[in-house]
C-alpha positions in Angstrom: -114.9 -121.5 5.4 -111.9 -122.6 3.5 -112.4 -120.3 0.5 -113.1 -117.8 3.0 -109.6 -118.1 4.0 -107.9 -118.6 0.8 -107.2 -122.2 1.2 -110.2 -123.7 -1.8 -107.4 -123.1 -4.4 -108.8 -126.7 -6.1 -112.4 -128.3 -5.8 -113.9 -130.3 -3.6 -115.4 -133.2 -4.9 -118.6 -134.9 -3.3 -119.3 -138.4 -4.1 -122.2 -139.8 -3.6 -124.9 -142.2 -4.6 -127.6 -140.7 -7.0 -130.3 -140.6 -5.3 -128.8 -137.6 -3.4 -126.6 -135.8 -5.5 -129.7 -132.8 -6.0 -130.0 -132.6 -2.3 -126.1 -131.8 -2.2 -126.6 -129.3 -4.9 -129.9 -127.5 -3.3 -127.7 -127.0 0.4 -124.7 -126.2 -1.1 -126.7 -123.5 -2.7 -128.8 -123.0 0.4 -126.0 -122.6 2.7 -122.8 -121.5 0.9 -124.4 -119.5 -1.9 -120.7 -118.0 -3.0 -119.7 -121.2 -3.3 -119.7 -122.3 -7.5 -121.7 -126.3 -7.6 -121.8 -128.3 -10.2 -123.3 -132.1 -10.4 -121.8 -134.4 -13.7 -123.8 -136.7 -14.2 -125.9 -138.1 -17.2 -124.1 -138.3 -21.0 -123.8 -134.2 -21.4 -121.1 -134.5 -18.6 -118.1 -134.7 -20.9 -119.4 -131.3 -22.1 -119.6 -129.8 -18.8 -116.4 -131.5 -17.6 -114.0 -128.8 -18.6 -115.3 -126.3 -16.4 -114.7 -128.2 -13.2 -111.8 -126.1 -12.3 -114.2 -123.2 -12.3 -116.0 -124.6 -9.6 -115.7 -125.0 -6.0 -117.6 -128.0 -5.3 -118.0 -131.2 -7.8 -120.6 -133.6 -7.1 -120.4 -136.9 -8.8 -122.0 -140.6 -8.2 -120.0 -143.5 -6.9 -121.3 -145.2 -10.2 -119.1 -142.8 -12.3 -116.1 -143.6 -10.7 -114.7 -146.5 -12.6 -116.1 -145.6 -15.8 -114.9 -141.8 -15.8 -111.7 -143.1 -13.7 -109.1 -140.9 -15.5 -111.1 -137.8 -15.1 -110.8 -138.0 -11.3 -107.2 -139.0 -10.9 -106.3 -136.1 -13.3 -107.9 -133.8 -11.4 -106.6 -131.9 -8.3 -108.7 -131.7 -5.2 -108.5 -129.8 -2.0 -111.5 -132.4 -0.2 -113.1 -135.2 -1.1 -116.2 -136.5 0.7 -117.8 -139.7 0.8 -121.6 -139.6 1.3 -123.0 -142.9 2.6 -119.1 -144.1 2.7 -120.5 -147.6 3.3 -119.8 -147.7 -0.7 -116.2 -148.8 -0.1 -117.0 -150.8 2.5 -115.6 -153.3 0.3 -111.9 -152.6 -0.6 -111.3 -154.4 -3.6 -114.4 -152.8 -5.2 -113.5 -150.3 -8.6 -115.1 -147.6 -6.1 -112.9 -148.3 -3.4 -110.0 -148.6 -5.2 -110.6 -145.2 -7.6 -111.0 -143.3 -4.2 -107.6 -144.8 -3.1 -105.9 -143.0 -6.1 -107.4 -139.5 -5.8 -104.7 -136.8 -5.0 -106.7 -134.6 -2.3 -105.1 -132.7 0.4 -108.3 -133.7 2.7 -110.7 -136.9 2.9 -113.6 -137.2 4.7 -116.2 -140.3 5.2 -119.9 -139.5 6.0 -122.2 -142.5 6.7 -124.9 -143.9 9.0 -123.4 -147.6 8.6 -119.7 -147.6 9.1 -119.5 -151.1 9.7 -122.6 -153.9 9.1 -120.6 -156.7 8.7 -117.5 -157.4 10.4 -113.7 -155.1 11.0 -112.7 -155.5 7.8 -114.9 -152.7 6.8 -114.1 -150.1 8.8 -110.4 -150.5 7.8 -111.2 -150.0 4.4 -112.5 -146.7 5.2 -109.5 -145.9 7.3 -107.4 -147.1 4.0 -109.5 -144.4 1.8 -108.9 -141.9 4.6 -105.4 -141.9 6.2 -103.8 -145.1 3.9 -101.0 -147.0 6.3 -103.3 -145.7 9.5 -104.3 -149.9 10.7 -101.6 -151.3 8.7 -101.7 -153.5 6.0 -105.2 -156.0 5.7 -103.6 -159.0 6.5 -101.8 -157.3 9.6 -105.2 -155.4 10.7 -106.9 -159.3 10.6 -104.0 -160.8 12.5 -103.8 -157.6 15.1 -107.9 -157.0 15.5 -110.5 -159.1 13.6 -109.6 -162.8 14.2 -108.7 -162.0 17.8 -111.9 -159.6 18.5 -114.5 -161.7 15.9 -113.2 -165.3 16.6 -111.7 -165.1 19.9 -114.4 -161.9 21.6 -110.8 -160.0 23.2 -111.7 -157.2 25.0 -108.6 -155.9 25.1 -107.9 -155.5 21.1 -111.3 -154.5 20.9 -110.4 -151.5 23.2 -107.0 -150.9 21.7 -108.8 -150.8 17.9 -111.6 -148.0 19.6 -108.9 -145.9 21.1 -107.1 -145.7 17.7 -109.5 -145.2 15.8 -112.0 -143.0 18.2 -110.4 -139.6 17.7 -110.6 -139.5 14.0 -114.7 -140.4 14.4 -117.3 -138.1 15.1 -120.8 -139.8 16.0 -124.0 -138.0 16.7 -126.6 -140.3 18.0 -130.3 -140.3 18.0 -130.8 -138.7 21.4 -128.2 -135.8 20.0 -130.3 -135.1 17.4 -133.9 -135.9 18.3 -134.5 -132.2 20.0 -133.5 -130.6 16.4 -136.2 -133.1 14.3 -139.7 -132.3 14.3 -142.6 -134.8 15.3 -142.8 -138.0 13.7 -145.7 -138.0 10.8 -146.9 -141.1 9.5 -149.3 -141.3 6.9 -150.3 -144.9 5.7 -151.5 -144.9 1.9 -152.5 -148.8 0.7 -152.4 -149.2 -2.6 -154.1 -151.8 -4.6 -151.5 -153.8 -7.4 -153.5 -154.2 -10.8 -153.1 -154.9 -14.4 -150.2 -156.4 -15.9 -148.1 -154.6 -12.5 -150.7 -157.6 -10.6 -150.3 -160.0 -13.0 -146.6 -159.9 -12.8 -146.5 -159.9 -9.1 -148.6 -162.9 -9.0 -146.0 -164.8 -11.7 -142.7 -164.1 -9.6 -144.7 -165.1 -6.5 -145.4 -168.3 -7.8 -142.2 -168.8 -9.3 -140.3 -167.5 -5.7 -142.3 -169.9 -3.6 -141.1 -172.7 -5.6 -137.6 -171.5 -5.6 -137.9 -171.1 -1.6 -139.7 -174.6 -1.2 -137.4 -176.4 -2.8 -134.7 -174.3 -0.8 -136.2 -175.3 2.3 -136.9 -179.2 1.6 -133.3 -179.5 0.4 -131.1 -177.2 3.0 -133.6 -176.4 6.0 -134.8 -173.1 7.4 -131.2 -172.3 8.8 -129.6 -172.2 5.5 -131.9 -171.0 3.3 -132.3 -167.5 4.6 -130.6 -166.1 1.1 -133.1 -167.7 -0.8 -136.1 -165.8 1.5 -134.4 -162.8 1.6 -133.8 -163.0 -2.4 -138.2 -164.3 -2.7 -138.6 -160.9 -0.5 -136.5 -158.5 -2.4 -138.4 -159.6 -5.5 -141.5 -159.1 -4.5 -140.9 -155.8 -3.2 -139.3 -154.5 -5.9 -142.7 -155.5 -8.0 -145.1 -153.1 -5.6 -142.8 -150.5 -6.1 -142.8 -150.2 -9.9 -141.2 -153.1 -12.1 -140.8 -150.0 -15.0 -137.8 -148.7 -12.3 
């Protein structure tokens, strides 16, 4: 452990999105119980902010990074992990360009979607991580993505995995699946009613006209955003339009 050997003389700071910030905080406590963990979050974080140098671990969310920006770059850190790194997969996003500024001695990217778009987003990782690593992003799109997403080379595609393979470590399903326990399912339906109903019934009417109109203007092939969009709404009705 690095405070074990005297080398946690700053904290590490955990970003990641909210959703998971307690779960940080209950296995840091679980399994490094010397360790000193803090989460700032929520408006009585300027309070608690001074006493980050009195901890060994600082979890934040990404959502905090632009708006608390000088509090970060202030600050000096030994690590700084990225949960569900995917975040930055964007690099002229606030998040990804806070996390370009932070003065860490280590960097670390943890996600279970490096890349679900094209190149371009695993070299903004690489930027957060080891800046200068696949070159500028012009010269990483001239080098790699036009020639391996326009033109399908094989051999750029293997020179981009060999450079960036070593710094990667990728467990897969099969890796894993002896360590998880059996697969439980347990279906629940739940009837909408009310003004939750009533609401559902008023976006569904008003998506469908959206989406028909969509459809009779641009066809099926080009209105996919549109059906996505209809989808997305809907969903987010049944699970609790008061979220």
């Amino acid at each position: 452990m690095e405070k074990d050997a005297g080398r946690l003389t700053h904290p590490a700071l955990i970003i990641a999105p909210v959703s998971l910030m307690g779960n940080w905080l209950r296995e840091a406590q679980r399994f490094c119980p010397t360790l000193r963990a803090m989460v700032l979050h929520g408006k009585e974080r300027h309070d608690a902010a001074h006493a980050m140098a009195d901890h060994d671990v600082v979890i934040v969310p990404y959502s905090l990074l632009q708006r608390d920006k000088e509090r970060w770059l202030q600050a000096q850190w030994h690590l700084v992990v990225l949960d569900e790194a995917q975040n930055i997969k964007n690099a002229s996003t606030y998040a990804a360009q806070v996390v370009g500024q932070l003065r860490a001695r280590h960097r670390l990217c943890l996600s279970g979607t490096p890349m679900e778009n094209h190149l371009g987003e695993i070299w903004s990782l690489f930027h957060f991580l080891m800046p200068g690593f696949l070159g500028s992003q012009q010269r990483f799109k001239d080098l790699f993505r036009t020639p391996i997403e326009k033109h399908g080379d094989p051999e750029r595609l293997a020179q981009l995995r060999a450079r960036i393979t070593p710094f990667m470590l990728r467990r897969t399903k099969a890796l894993v699946a002896a360590e998880l326990p059996p697969k439980v399912e347990t279906i629940t339906r739940v009837e909408l009613s009310g003004k939750q109903a009533d609401l559902y019934e008023t976006i569904r009417l008003g998506m469908e006209k959206t989406v028909r109109e969509a459809l009779d203007a641009k066809g099926l092939a080009k209105s996919q955003i549109t059906i996505l969009d209809a989808l997305l709404k809907l969903r987010q009705v049944c699970c609790d339009p008061a979220c």
